[in-house]
C-alpha positions as CSV (number, residue, x, y, z in Angstrom):
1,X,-19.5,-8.6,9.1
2,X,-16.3,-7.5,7.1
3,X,-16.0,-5.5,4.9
4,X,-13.4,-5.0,1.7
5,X,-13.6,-1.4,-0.2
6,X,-11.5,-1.1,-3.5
7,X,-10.3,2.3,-3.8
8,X,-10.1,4.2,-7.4
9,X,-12.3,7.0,-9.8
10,X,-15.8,5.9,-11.3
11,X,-16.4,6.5,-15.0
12,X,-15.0,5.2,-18.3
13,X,-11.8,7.9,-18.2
14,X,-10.4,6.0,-15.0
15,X,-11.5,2.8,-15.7
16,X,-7.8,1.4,-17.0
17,X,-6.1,4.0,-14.8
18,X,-3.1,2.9,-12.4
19,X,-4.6,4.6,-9.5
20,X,-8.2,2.2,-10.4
21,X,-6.4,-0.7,-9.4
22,X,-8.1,-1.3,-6.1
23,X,-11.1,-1.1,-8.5
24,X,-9.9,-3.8,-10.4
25,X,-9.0,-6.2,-7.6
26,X,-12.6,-5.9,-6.4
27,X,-13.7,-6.6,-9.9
28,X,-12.0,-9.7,-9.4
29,X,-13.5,-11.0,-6.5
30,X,-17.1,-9.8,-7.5
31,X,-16.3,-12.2,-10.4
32,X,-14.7,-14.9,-8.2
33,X,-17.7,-15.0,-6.2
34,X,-20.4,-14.5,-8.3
35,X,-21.6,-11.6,-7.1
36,X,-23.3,-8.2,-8.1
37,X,-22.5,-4.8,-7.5
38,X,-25.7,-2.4,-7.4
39,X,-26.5,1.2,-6.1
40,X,-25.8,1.3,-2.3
41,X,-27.6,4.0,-0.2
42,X,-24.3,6.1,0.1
43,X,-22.2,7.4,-2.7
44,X,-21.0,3.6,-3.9
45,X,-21.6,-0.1,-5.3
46,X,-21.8,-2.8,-3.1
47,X,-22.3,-6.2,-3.1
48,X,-22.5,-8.7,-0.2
49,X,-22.0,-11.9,0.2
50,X,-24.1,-13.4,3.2
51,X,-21.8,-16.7,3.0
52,X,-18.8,-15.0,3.4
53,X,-20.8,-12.2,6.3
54,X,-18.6,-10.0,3.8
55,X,-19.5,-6.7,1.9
56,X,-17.3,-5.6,-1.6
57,X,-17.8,-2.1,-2.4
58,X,-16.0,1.0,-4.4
59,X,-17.0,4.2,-3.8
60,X,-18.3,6.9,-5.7
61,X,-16.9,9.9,-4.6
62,X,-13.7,10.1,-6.3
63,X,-10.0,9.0,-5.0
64,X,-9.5,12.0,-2.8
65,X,-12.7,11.4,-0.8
66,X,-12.9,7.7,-0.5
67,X,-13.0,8.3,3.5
68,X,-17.0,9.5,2.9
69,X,-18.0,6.6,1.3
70,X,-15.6,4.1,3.5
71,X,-17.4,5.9,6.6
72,X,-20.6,5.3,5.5
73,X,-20.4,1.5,4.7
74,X,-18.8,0.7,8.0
75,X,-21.9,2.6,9.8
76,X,-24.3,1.3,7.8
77,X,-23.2,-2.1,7.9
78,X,-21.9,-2.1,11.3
79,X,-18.9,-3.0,10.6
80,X,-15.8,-2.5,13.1
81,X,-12.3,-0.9,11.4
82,X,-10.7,-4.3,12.1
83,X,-13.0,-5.9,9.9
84,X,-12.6,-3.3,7.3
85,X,-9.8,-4.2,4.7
86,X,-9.6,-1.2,1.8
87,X,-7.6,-2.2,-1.4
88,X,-5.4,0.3,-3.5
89,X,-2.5,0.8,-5.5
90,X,1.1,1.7,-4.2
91,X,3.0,3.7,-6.0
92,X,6.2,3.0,-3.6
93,X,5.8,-1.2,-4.8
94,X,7.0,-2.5,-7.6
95,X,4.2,-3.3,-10.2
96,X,3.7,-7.1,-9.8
97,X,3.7,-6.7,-5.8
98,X,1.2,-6.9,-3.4
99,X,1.7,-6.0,0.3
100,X,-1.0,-6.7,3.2
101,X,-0.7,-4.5,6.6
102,X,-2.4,-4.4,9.8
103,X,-2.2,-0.3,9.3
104,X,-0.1,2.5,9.1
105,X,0.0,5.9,7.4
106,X,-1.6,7.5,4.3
107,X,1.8,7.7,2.9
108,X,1.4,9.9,-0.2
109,X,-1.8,8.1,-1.2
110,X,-4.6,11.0,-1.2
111,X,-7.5,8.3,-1.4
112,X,-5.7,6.9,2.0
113,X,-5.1,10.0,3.5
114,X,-9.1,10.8,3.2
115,X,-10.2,7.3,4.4
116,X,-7.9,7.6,7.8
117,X,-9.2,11.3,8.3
118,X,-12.9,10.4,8.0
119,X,-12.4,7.3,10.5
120,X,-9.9,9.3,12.5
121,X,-8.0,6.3,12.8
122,X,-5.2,4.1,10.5
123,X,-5.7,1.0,12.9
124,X,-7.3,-0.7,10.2
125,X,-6.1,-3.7,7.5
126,X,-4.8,-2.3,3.7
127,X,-3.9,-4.6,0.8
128,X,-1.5,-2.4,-1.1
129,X,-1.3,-3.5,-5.2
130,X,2.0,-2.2,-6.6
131,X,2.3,0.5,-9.9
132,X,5.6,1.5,-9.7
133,X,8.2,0.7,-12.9
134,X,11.5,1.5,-13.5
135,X,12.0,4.8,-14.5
136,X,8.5,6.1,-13.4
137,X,10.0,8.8,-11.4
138,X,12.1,10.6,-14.6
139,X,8.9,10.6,-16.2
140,X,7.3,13.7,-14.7
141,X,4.8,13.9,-11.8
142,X,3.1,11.5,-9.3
143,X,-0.6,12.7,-10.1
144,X,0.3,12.1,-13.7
145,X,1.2,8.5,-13.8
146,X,-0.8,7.3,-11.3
147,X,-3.9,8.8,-13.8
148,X,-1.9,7.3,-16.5
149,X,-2.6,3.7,-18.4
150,X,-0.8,0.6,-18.1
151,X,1.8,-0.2,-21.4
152,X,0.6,-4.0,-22.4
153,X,3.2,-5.4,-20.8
154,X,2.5,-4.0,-17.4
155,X,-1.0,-4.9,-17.8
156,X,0.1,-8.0,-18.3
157,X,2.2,-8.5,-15.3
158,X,-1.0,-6.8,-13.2
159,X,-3.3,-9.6,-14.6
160,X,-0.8,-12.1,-13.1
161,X,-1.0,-10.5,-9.5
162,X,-4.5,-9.7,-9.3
163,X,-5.6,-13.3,-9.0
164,X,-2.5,-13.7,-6.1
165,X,-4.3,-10.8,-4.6
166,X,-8.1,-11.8,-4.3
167,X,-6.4,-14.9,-3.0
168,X,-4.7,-12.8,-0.2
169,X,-8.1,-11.3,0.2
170,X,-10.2,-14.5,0.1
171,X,-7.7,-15.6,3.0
172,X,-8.0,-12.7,5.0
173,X,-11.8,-13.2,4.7
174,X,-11.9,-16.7,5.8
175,X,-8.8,-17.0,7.9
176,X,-8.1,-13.7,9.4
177,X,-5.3,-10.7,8.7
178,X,-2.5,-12.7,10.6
179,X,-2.2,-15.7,8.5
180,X,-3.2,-13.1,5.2
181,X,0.0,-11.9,5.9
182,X,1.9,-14.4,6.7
183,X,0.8,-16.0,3.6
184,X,0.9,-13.7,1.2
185,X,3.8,-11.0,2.4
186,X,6.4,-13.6,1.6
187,X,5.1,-14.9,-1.7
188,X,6.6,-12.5,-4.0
């Protein structure tokens, strides 16, 4: 079984938040494939698809400690960190990006940071979803724009890559992180 987590912050004051759009891009495939979230048995919503032997899920527990919830679906589901592919926003990639990685560091992402220190390991598959605009870093802090909203026209511009992304998701699922990447890295 796989399994693909969407990173972000539950409730209604995140909900249209640039750091919620690994929440968004699981919204997406839960639509695409016609599928549910409920209550899991851990701090998050899942849904699985038995076709795909795939699980979607976001966690509960806030950005900064994602890692709980990650750590708990993988156990639960027995699913290995190779099969494990978390989505989030990258605030280092242009907004209308999308970048798909076989692992690496946190970077500054604190959501990231707590996933790799609950698995004690980065050796695990990350589609990042780029926020970054021009200007952003005159605007004040980090923590302040990534909790910020999108303008229209940025929204706009992530409603065109989200659909490109749960593509690069639906071909990781079905034809593994190598041609995911291959794919999808050089699209943009």
């Amino acid at each position: 079984m796989k399994a693909v987590v969407g990173l972000g912050n539950p409730g209604i004051r995140y909900k249209r938040t640039r750091h919620n759009a690994g929440f968004m891009l699981l919204d997406e495939l839960i639509s695409r494939y016609g599928l549910k979230l409920k209550a899991g048995k851990g701090e998050y919503l899942i849904a699985v698809s038995e076709t795909l032997d795939t699980a979607f899920a976001k966690p509960l527990t806030y950005m900064n400690h994602s890692g709980v919830a990650v750590r708990d679906i993988l156990s639960r589901y027995h699913v290995s960190e190779e099969d494990l592919l978390v989505l989030y926003d990258d605030l280092d990639l242009a907004l209308g990006r999308i970048k798909i990685k076989a692992n690496g560091s946190a970077g500054t992402h604190n959501g990231m940071r707590s996933v790799i220190q609950q698995l004690d390991s980065d050796a695990f598959p990350r589609l990042k979803i780029g926020i970054d605009v021009d200007g952003r870093r005159d605007e004040g802090s980090s923590v302040d724009y990534v909790l910020s909203g999108f303008s229209r026209g940025e929204r706009a511009q992530l409603d065109e890559v989200l659909p490109l992304a749960a593509d690069a998701v639906d071909c990781y699922i079905r034809n593994g992180l190598e041609q995911a990447m291959n794919l999808y890295n050089q699209r943009q």
